[in-house]
N, C-alpha and C positions, 0 to 999 in steps of 0.2 A: 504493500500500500504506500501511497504516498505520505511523506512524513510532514506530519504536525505544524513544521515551519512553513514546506512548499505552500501547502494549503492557506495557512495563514498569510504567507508571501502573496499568492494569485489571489485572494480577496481586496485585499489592498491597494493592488492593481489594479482592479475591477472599482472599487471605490474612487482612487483617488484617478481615475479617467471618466467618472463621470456615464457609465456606458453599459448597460447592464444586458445589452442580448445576449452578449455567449453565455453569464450563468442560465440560465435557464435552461440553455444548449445543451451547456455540461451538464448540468446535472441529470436533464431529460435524457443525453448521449450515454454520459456512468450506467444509469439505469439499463438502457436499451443494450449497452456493449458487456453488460454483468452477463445476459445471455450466452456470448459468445465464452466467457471462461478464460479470456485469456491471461497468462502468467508472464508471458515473455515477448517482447519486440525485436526483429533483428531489424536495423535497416542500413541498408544500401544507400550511397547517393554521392551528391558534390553539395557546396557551399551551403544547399538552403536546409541540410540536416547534421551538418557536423558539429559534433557538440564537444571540439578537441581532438581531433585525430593529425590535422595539418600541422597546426603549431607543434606537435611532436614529433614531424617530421625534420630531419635536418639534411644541407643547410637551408633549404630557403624557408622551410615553417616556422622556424624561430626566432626569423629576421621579419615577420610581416605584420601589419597595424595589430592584426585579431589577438596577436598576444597582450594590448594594451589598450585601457581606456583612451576612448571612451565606450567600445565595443565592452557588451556586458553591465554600462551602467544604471540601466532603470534596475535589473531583477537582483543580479549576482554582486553588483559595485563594484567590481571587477573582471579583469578578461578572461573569459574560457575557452573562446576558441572559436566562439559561435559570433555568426557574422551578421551581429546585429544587435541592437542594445540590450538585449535583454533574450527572453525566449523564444524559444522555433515552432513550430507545428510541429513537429517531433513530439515537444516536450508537452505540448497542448494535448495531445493526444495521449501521451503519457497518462498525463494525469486526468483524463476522461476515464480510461482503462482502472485509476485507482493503484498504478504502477508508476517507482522513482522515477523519476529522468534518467535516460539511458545513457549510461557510462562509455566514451569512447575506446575502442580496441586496440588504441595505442597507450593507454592505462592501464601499466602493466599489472598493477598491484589494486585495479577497481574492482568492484562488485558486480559479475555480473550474471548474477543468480537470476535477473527478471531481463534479459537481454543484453544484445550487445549494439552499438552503435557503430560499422565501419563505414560511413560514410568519409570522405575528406574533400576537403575544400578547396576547389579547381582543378576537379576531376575529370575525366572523359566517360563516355561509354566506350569512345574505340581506344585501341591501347596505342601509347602513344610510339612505336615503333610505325601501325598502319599511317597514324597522322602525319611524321615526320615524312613517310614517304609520295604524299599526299601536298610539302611543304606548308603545313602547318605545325606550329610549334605550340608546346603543353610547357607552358613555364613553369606554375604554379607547384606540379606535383609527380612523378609515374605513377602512380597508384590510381590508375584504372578500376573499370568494372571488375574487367576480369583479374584484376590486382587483390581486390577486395573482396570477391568469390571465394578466390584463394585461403584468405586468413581466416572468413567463414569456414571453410573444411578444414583448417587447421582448429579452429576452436572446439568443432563438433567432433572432429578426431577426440579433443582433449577431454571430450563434456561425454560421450558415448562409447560403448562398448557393442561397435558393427549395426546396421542399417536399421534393422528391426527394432533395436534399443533407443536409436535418433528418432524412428518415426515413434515410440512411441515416448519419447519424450520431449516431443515439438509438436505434437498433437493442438495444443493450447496455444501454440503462439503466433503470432502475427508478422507475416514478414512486410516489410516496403520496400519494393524494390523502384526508387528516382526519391524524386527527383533526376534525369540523369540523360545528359545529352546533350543538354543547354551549353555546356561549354564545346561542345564540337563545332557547335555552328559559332559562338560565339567568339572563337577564337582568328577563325579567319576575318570574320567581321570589322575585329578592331586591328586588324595586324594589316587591315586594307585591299586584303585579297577578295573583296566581293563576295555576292549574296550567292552566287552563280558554283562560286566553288564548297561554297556553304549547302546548298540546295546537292550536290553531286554525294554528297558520302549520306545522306539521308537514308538512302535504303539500307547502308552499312549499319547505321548509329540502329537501326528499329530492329534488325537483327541482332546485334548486339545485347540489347532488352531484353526481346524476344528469347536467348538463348540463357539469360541470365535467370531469365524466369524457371526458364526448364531446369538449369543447374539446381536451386532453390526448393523446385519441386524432389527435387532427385533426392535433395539430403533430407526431406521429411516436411515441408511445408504443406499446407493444407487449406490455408486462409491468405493469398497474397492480394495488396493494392498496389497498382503500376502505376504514378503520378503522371501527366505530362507535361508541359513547360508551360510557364509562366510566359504571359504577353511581352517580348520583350519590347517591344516599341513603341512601351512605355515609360520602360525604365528612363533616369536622368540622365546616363550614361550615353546611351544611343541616342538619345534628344538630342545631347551636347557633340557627338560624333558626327551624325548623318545630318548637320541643318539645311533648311529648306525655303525658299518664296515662294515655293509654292503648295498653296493651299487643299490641296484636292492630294498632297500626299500625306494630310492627317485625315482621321478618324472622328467621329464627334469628340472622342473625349483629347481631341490634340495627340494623340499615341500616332507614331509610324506606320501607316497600314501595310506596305511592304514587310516590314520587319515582322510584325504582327501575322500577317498574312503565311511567312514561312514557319512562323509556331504554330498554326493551326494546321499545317500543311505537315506538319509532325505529329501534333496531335490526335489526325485525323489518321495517320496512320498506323498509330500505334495502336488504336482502339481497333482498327482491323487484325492486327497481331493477336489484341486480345481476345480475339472472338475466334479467332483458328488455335489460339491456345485451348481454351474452356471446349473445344471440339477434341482437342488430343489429349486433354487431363479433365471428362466428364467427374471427377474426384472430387477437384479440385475448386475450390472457391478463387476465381480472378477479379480483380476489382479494378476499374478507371479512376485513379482520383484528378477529378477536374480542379487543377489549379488556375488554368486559362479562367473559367469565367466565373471561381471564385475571387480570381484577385480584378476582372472586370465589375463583379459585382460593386466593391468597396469604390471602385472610380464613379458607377453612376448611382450610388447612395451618398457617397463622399459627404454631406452635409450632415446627414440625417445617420452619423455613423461616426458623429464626433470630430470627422478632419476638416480645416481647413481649408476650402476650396483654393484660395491662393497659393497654395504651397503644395498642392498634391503630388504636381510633375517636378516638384524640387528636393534635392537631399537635405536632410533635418543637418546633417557632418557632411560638409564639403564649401566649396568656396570657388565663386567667381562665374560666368555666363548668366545666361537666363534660367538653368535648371542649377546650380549652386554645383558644379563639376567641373575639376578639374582633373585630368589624368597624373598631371605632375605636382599636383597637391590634394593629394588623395588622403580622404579619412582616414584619424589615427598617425599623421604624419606631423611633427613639430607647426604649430601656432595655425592649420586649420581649426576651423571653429566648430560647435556644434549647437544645435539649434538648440531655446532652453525648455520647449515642451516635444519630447520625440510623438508623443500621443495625436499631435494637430497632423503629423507627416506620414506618408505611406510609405518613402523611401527614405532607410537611413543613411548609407554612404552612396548613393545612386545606382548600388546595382542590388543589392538585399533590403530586404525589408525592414518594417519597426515590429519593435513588440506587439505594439497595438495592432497594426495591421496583422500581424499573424495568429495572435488571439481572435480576429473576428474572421479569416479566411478559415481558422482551424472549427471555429462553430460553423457556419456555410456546409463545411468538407463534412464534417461528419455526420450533420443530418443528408447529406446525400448520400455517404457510401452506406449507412446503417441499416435500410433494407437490402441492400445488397449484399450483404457479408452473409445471409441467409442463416443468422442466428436462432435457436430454439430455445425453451425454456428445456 
């Protein structure tokens, strides 16, 4: 179960932002997700689930803003790793379940009796050998999908004794596999190699999922959600990259429709994956988690959802354009700024989210996957 402080921690949050739809959520979500029994989370991913795995990566995870405020400052007051002031949907979800926040699997010495978290941040789905040969470059990390599969089977090596033992003791738990893929396409994007060379490894990156899922199944999962990507052409990042005079390449809500256009162009693919999967593991519980138009939803509520309308398309940490983004003074880097309410903003550092906004995407998500997880009493 969640301990006594978390609890008390995410009240106070909830209180001191003014904003009371997720409890209800949660508590209606705990209730509905007690059906399901589950004991353990593993999750898969990049950035938008790492709760510590990169910054113990060395050299470059020890060298980057996420080890230091202000990243971590609404919940922890401190930095863990997590890319974003406070908490993830990971950890929303956590604590719907009535389970800790999931310990990263680069913790060596963590608890991870109720899960493990090998997500890291600035990750791929394809490994970064295919990309390089692709010339695109994976600065952030090697530690791929299939990097992270890996340390999966090494864990359940360590946690089981042979197939029958893993299935029957992952019966109960919950795997996530994505967020994850966002960085394939994202990476040519900002390295200036076009949307086009982005658009060409697409069918790779969905197989990559695709295959990851089946790994997943193989070691004993039972209950998996496949997330898909967030609208990026929305983010402050790609605002401040791709600028435009012309009007007709936004969206109502000012987001890139292009950009936008190749996330759903992912999205939509991957929901086909998932439907040829649930045909080759009738077993198997698969789930879609729509991130895409949960995080649309919070743009056109925006008012009526606590933020700011001025500041929606701007990073609460960062500095200078019209979206508060800089590449070369990026959040977390000496004497950028941060904004003094993260709760008004939907982007923290212009490419991850805030707390608040993940609090309310994380209620959205879960009253949509809950009938579908096909839980019983």
């Amino acid at each position: 179960m969640a301990t006594p402080q978390v609890i008390l921690s995410l009240v106070v949050i909830l209180i001191n932002s003014s904003w009371l739809f997720f409890l209800p959520h949660l508590c209606h979500g705990h209730d509905q997700l007690e059906k399901c029994n589950f004991d353990k989370i593993y999750q898969l991913g990049d950035s938008y689930s790492d709760t510590g795995n990169l910054i113990r990566e060395s050299p470059v995870g020890s060298s980057t803003p996420f080890t230091r405020l202000p990243y971590g400052e609404t919940f922890f007051k401190n930095a863990t790793g997590r890319c974003s002031d406070g908490l993830l949907m990971i950890d929303y979800l956590a604590i719907a379940l009535g389970l800790p926040l999931l310990n990263p699997y680069k913790m060596t010495d963590a608890d991870f009796r109720h899960g493990v978290n090998f997500a890291v941040a600035g990750s791929t789905a394809l490994p970064v050998e295919f990309l390089t040969k692709k010339n695109i470059s994976s600065p952030a990390t090697n530690s791929s999908l299939s990097v992270q599969l890996d340390w999966m089977l090494t864990h359940f090596d360590s946690l089981c004794h042979g197939k029958r033992d893993c299935s029957k003791k992952l019966e109960n738990s919950l795997f996530v596999v994505g967020e994850i893929g966002g960085n394939d396409y994202n990476y040519p994007l900002i390295e200036g190699k076009g949307i086009e060379l982005a658009k060409s490894i697409m069918p790779n990156v969905i197989e990559a999922i695709k295959d990851a899922v089946r790994r997943v199944i193989d070691y004993g999962a039972v209950r998996v959600i496949v997330p898909g990507d967030f609208p990026r052409g929305c983010y402050p990042m790609f605002l401040t990259i791709f600028p435009t005079n012309d009007s007709t390449a936004y969206d109502q809500n000012r987001c890139l429709k292009q950009l936008n256009n190749l996330t759903m162009d992912h999205n939509n693919r991957l929901q086909e994956a998932i439907e040829e999967l649930k045909k080759e593991f009738p077993d198997t519980v698969i789930v879609y988690g729509d991130y895409y138009n949960a995080y649309q939803w919070l743009f056109r509520n925006a008012p009526y959802l606590g933020f700011d309308e001025i500041v929606i398309r701007k990073a609460c940490c960062g500095i200078g354009g019209d979206y508060n983004f800089n590449f070369r003074r990026i959040c977390g880097t000496p004497e950028v700024p941060v904004c003094s309410d993260p709760n008004q903003y939907i982007s923290f550092d212009g490419i991850h989210s805030t707390q608040h906004a993940y609090m309310l995407m994380s209620g959205w998500l879960i009253q949509d996957i809950l009938p579908k997880l096909q839980c019983t009493v």
